[in-house]
N, CA, C and O of each residue as an XYZ file, in Angstrom:
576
protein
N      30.900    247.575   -111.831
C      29.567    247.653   -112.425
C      28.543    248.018   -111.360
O      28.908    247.809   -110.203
N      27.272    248.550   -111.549
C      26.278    248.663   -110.585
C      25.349    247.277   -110.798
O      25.174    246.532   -111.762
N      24.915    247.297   -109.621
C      23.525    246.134   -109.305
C      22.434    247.011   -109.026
O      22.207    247.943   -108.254
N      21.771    246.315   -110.028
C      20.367    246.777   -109.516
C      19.457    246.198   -109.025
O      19.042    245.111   -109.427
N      19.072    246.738   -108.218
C      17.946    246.233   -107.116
C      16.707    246.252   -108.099
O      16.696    247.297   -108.749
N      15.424    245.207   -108.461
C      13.981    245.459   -108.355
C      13.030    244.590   -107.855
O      12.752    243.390   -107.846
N      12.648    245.631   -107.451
C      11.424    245.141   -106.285
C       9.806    245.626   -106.765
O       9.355    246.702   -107.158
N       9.216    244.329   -106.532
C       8.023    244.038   -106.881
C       7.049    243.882   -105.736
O       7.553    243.493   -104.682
N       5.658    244.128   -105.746
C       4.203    243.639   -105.269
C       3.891    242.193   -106.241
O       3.308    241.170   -105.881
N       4.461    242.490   -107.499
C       3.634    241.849   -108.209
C       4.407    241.042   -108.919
O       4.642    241.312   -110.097
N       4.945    239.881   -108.295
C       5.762    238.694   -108.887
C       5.024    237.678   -109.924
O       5.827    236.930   -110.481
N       3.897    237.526   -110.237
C       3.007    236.930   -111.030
C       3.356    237.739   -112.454
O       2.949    237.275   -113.519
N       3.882    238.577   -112.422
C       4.093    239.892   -113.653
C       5.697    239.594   -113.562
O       5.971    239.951   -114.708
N       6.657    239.286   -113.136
C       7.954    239.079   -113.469
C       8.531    238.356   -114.351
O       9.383    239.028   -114.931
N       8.457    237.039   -114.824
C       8.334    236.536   -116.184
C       7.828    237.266   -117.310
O       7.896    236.594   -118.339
N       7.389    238.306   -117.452
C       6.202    238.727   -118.463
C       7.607    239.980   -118.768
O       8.058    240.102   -119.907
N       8.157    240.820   -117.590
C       8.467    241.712   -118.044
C      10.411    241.384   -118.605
O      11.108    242.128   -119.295
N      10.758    240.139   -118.034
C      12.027    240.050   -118.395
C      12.876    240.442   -119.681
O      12.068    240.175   -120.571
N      13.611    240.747   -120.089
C      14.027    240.579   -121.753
C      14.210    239.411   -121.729
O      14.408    238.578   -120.845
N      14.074    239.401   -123.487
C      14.357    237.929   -124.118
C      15.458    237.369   -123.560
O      15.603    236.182   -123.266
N      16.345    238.388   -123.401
C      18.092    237.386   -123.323
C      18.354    237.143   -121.885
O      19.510    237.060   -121.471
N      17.301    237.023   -121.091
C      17.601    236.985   -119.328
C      18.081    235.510   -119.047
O      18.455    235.221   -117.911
N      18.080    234.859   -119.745
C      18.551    233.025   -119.669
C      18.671    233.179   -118.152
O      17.691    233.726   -117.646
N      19.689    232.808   -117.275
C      19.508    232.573   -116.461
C      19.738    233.786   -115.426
O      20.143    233.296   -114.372
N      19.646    234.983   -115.348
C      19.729    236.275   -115.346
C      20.788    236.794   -115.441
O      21.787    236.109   -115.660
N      20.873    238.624   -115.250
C      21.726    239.449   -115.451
C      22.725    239.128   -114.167
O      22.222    238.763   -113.104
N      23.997    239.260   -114.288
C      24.429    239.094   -112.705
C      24.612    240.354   -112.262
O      25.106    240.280   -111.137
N      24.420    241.730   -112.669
C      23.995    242.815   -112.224
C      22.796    243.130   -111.766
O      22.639    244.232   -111.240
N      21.331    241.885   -111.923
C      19.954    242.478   -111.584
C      19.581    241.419   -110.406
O      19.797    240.207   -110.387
N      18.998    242.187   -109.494
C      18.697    241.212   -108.119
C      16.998    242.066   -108.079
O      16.514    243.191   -107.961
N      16.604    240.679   -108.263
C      15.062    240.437   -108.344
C      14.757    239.984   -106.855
O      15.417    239.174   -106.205
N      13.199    240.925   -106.293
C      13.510    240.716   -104.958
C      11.882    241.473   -105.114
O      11.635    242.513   -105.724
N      10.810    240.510   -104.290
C       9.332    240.847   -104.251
C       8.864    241.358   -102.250
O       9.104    240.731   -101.218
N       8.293    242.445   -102.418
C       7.853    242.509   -100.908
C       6.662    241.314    -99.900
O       5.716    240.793   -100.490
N       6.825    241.134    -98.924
C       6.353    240.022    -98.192
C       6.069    240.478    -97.038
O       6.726    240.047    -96.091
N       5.012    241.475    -96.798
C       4.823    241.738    -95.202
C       3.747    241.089    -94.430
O       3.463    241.340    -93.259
N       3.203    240.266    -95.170
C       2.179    239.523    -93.973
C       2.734    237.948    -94.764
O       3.647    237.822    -95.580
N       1.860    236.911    -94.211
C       1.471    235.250    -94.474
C       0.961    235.306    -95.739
O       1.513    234.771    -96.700
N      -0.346    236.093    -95.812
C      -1.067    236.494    -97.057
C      -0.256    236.181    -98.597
O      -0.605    235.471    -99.540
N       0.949    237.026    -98.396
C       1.618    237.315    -99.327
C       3.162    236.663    -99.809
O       3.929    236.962   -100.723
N       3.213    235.486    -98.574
C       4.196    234.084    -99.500
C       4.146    233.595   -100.575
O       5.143    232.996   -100.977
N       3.241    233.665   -101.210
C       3.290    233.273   -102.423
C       4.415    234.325   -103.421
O       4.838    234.129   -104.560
N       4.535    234.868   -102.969
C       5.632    235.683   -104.410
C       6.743    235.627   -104.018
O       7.548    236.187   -104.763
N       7.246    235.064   -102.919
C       8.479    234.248   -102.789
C       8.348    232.684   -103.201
O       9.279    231.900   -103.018
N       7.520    232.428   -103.584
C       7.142    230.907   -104.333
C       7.096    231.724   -105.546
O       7.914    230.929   -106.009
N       6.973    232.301   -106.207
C       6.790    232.426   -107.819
C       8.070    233.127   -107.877
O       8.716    232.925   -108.906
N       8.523    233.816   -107.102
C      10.388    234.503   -107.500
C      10.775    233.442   -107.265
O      11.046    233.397   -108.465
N      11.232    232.056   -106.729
C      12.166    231.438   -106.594
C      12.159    230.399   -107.566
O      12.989    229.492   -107.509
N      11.091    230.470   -108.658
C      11.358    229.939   -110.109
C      12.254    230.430   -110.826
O      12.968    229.736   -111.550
N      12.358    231.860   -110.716
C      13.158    232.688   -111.834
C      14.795    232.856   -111.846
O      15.196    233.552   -110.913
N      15.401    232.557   -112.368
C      16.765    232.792   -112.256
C      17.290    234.012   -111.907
O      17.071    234.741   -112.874
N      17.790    234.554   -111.164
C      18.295    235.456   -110.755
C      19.494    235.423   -109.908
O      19.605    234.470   -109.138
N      20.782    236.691   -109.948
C      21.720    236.786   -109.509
C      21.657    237.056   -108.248
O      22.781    236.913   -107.765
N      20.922    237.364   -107.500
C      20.364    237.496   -106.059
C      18.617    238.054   -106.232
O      18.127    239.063   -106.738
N      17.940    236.686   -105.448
C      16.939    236.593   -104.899
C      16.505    237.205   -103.695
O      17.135    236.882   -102.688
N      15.542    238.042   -103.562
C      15.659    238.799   -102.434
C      14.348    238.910   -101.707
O      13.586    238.201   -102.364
N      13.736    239.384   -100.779
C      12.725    240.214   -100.193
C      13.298    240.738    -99.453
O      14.468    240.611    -99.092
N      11.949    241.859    -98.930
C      12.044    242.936    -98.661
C      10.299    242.873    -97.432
O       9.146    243.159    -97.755
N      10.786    242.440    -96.210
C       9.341    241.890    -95.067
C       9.556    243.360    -95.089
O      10.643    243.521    -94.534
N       8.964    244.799    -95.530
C       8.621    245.781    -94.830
C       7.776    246.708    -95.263
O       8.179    247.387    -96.208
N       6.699    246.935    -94.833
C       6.754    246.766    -93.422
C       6.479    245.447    -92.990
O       5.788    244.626    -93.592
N       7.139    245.274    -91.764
C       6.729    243.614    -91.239
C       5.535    243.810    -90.595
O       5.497    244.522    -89.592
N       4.546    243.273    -91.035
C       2.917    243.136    -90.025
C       2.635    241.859    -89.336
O       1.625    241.946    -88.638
N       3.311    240.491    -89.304
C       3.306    239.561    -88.362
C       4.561    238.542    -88.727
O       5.509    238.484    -89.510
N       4.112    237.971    -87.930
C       5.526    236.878    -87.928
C       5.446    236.316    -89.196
O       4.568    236.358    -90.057
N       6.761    235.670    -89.132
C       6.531    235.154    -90.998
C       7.638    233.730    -91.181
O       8.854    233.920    -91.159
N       7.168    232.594    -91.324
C       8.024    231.785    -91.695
C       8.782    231.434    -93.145
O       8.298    230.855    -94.118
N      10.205    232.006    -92.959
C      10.993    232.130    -94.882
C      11.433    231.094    -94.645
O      12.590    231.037    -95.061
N      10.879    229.532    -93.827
C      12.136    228.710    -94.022
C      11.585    227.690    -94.550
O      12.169    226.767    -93.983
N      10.846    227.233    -95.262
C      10.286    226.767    -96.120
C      10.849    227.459    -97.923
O      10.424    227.040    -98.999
N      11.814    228.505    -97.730
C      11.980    229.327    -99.262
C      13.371    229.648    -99.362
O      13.804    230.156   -100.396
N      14.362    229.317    -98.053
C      15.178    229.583    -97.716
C      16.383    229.670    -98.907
O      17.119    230.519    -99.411
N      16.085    228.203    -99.017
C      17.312    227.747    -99.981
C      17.200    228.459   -101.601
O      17.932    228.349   -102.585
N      16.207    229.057   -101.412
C      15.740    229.680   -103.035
C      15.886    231.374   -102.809
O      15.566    232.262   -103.598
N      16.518    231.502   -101.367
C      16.318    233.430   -101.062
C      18.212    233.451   -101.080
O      19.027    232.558   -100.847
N      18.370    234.842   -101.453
C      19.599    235.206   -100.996
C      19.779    236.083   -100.292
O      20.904    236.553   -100.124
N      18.705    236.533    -99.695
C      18.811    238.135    -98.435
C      17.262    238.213    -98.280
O      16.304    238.046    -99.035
N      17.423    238.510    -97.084
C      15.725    239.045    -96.505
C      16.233    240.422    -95.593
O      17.230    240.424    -94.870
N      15.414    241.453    -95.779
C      15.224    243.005    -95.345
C      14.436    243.089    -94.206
O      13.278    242.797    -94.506
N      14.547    243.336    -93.132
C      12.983    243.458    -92.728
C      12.932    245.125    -92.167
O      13.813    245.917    -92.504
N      12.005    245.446    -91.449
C      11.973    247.058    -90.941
C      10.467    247.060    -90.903
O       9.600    246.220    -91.142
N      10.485    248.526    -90.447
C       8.885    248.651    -89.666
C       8.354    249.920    -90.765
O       9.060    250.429    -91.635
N       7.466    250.133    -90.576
C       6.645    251.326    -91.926
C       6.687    252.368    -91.592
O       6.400    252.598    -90.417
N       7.100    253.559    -92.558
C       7.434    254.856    -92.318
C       6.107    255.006    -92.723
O       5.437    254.605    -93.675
N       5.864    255.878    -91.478
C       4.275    256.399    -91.905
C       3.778    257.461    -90.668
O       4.557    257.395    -89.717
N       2.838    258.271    -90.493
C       2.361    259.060    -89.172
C       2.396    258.623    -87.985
O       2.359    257.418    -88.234
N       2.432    258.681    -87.075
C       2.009    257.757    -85.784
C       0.754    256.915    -85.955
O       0.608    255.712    -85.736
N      -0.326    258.029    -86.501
C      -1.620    257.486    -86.049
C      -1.658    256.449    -87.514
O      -2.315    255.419    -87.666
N      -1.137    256.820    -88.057
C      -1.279    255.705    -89.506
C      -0.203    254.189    -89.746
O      -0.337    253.179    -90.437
N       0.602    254.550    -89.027
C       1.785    253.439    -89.087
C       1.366    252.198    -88.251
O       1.109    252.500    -87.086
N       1.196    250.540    -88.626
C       1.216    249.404    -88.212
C       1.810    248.961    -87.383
O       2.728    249.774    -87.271
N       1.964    248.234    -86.690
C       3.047    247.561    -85.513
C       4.358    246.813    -85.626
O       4.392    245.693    -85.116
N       4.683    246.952    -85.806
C       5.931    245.813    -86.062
C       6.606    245.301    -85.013
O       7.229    246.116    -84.333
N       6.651    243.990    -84.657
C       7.516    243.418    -83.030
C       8.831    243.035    -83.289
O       9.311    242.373    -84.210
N       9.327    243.570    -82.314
C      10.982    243.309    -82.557
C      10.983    241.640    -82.573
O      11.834    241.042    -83.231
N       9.990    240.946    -81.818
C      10.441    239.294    -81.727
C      10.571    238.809    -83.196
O      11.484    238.170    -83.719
N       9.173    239.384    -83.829
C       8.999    239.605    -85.553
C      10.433    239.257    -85.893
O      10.929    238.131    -85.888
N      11.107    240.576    -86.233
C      12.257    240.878    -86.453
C      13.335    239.768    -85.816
O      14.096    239.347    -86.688
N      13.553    239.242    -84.582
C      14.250    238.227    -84.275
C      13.875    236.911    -84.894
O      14.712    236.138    -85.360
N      12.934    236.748    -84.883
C      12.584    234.896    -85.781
C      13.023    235.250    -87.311
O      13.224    234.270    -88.029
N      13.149    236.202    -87.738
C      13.804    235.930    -88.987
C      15.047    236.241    -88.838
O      15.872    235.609    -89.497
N      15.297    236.839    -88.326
C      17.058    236.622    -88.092
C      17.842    235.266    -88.044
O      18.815    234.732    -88.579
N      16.731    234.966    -86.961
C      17.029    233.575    -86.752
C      17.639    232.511    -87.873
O      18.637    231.849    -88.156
N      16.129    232.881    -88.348
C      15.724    231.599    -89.510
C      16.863    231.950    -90.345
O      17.452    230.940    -90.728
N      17.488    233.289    -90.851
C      18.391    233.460    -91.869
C      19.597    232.886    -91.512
O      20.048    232.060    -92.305
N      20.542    233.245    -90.006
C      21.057    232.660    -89.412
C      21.348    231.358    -89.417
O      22.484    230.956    -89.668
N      20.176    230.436    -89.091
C      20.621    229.140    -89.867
C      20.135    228.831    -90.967
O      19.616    227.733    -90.766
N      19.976    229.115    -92.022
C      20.154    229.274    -93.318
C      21.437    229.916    -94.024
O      21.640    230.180    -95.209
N      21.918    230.012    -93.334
C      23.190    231.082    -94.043
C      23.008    232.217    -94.882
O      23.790    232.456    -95.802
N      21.533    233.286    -94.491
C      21.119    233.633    -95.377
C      20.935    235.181    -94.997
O      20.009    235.465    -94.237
N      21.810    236.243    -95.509
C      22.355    237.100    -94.973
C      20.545    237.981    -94.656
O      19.562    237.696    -95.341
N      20.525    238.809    -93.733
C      19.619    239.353    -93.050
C      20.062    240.748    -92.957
O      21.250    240.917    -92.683
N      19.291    241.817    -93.144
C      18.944    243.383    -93.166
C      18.301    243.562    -92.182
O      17.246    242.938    -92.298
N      18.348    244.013    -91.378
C      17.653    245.043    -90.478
C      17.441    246.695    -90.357
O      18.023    247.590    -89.743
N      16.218    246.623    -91.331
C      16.564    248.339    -91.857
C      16.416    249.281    -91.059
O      17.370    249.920    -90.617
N      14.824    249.576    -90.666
C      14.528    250.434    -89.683
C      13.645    249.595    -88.684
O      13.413    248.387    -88.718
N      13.146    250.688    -87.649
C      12.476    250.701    -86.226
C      12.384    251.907    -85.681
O      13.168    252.847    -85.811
N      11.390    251.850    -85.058
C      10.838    253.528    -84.067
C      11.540    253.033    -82.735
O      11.803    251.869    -82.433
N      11.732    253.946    -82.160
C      12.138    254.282    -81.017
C      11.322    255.208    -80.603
O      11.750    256.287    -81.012
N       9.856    255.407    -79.677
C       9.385    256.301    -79.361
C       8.706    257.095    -81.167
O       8.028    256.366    -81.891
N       8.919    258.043    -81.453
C       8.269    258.651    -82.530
C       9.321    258.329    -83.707
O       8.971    258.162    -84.875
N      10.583    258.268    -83.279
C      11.763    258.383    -83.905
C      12.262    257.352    -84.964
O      12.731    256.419    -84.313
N      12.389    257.063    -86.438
C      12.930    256.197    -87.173
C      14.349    255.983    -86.594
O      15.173    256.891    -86.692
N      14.689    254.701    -85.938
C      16.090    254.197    -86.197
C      16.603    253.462    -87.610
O      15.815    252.747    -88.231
N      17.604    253.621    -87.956
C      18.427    253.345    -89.098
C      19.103    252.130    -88.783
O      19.168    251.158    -89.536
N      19.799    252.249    -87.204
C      21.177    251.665    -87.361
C      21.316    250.182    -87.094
O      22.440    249.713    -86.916
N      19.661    249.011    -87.037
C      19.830    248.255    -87.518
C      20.658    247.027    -86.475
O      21.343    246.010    -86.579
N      20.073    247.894    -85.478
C      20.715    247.103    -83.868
C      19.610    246.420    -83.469
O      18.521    246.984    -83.360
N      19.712    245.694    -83.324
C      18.889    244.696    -82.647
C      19.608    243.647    -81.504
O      20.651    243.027    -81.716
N      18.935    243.601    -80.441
C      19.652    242.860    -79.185
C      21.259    243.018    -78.806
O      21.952    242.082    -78.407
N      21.683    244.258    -78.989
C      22.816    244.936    -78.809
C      24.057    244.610    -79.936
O      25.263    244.665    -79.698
N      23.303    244.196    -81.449
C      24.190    244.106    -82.293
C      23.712    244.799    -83.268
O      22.510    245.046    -83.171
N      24.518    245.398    -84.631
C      23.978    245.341    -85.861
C      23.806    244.092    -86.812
O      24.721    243.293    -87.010
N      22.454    243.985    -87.427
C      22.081    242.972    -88.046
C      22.236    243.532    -89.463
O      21.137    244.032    -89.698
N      22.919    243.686    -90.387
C      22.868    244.691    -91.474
C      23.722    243.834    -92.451
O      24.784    244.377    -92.752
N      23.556    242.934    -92.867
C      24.461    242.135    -93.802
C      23.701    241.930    -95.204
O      22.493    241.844    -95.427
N      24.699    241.884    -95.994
C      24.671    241.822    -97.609
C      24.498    240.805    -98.055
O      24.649    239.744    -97.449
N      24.158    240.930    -99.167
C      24.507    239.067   -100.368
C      25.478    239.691   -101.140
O      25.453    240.878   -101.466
N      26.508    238.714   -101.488
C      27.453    238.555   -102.553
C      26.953    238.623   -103.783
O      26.343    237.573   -103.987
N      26.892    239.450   -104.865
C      26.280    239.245   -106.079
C      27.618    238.551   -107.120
O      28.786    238.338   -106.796
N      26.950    238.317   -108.416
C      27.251    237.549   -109.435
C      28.511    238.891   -109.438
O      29.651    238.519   -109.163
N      28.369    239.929   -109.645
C      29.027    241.135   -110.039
C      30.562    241.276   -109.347
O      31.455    241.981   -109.817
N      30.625    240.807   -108.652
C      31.606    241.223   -107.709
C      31.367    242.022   -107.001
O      32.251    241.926   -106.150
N      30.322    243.323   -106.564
C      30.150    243.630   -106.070
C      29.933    243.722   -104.314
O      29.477    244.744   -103.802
């Protein structure tokens, strides 16, 4: 079967759009809201009401440090990566950023993405960080 990924700004609107028959969700649909600053914890507090087959965010772009361990036990994967955008238009993102949530997922048991990063002008993909790849999955309901 496929899983589908959706991703939201706007988790206050996720209850509203579910179907009737979502009881405790699809185990093909992984509900998953973006979180790139402090500002915006709250929609990992309103997704981790909802039943879902994997709970997710998506820190990217990451714009400061961010504590998920207060939500931990209610996440099943966190993404993080830096913003595709111009030079002169693109935000900062710190690799330490990127390490404290590793961390935090780490002991949480809570698998961690490491999507992208610049290198100089250059998007990296491959998700290396401190001479490893950080690039791990969640197990869905699906088998997948």
């Amino acid at each position: 079967s496929i899983d589908w990924l959706v991703l939201t700004k706007r988790a206050d609107r996720i209850v509203d759009h579910l179907p009737a028959d979502w009881g405790d969700g699809f185990p093909n649909v992984w509900l998953g809201v973006t979180v790139e600053s402090r500002s915006h914890l709250r929609r990992v507090e309103l997704l981790s009401r909802i039943p879902a087959a994997v709970r997710w965010v998506s820190a990217e772009p990451l714009l400061q440090p961010l504590d998920f361990r207060p939500y931990l036990g209610a996440l099943d994967w966190i993404i993080t990566g830096c913003e595709k955008a111009h030079k002169n238009k693109r935000r900062h993102m710190d690799l330490d950023w990127v390490r404290s949530v590793r961390d935090q997922c780490a002991a949480a048991r809570v698998p961690h993405f490491f999507k992208q990063y610049y290198v100089g002008s250059r998007v990296q993909t491959d998700g290396v960080l401190d001479g490893r790849v950080c690039q791990e999955w969640p197990s869905s309901r699906s088998g997948q």
